[in-house]
C-alpha positions in Angstrom: 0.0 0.0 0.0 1.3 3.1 -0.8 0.3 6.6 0.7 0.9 9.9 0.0 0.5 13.0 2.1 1.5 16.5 1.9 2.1 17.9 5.2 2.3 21.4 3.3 -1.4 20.8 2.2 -4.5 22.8 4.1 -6.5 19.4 3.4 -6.0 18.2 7.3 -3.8 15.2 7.2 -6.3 12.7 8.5 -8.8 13.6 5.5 -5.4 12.6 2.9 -4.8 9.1 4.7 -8.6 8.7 4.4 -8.8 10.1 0.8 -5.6 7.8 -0.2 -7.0 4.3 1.3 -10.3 5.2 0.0 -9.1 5.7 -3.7 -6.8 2.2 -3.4 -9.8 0.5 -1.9 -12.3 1.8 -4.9 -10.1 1.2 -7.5 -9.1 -2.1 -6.6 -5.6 -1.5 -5.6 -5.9 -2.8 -2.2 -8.2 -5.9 -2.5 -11.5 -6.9 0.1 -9.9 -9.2 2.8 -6.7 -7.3 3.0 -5.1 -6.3 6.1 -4.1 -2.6 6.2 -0.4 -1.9 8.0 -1.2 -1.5 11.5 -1.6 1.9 13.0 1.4 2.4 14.8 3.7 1.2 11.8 1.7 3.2 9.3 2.3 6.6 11.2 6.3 5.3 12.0 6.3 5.3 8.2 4.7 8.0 7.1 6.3 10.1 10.4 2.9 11.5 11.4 0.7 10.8 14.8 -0.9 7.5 15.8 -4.1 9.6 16.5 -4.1 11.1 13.0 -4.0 7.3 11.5 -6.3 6.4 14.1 -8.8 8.9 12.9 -8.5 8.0 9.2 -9.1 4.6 10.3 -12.5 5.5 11.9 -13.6 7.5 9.3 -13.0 4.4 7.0 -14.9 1.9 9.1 -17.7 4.5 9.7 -17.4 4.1 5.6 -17.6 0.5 5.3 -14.4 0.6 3.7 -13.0 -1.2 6.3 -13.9 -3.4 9.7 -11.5 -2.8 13.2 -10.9 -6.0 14.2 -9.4 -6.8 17.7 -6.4 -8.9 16.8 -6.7 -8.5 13.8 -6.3 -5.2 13.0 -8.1 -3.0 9.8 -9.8 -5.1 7.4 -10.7 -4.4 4.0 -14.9 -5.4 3.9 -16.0 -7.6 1.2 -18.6 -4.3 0.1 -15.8 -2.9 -1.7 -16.5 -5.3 -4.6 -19.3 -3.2 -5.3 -17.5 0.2 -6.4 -16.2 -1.7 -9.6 -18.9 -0.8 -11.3 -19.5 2.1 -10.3 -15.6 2.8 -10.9 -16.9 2.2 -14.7 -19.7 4.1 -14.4 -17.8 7.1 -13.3 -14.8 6.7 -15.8 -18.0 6.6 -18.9 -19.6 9.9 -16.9 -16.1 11.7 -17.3 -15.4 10.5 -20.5 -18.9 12.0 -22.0 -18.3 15.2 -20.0 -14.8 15.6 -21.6 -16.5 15.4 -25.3 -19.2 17.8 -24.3 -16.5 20.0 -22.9 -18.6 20.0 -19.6 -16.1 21.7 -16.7 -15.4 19.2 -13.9 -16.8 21.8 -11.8 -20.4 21.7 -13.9 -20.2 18.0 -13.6 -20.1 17.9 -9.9 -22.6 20.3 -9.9 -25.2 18.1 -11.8 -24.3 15.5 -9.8 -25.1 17.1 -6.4 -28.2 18.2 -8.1 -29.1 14.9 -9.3 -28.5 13.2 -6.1 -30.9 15.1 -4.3 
């Protein structure tokens, strides 16, 4: 698993951990069943606090993304198989926004209007 941060960033770094995960788990990068680095190691590595992992991890289990498991640590849930298609859904939504020159700012927008 790889993770990037920017500590320079105003996006708090909690919300990047969550965002990176997130993105791996959706797009199949990180597979359902699979054990995420344990807390501690994962802020060692990325030199940031255990409470700022700890948080992400929440976030992600409040998600579904992932079950806390005593023992065993973060799980990856077996719902992630379900954002496949939607992955493809998405990519054919961009791609017929890009040909209509539709701003990925418009998009958004008719997807928040949509969705409500």
């Amino acid at each position: 698993m790889l993770v990037a941060i920017d500590p320079a960033s105003s996006v708090p770094l909690f919300e990047q951990l969550v965002a990176s995960i997130r993105g791996q788990i959706i797009s199949g990068a990180i597979s359902a069943g699979e054990r995420l680095p344990a807390a501690r190691e994962l802020a060692q590595s990325l030199e940031i606090n255990l409470h700022t992992v700890l948080r992400a991890y929440q976030v992600l289990r409040d998600e579904e993304f992932i079950e806390l498991r005593r023992g065993r640590g973060a799980v990856v849930t077996e719902r992630t198989r379900d954002y496949a298609q939607l992955m493809n859904d998405i990519d054919h939504l961009v791609a017929d926004a890009q040909r209509l020159d539709l701003s990925p700012a418009a998009l958004s927008d008719l997807i928040r209007k949509a969705w409500t």
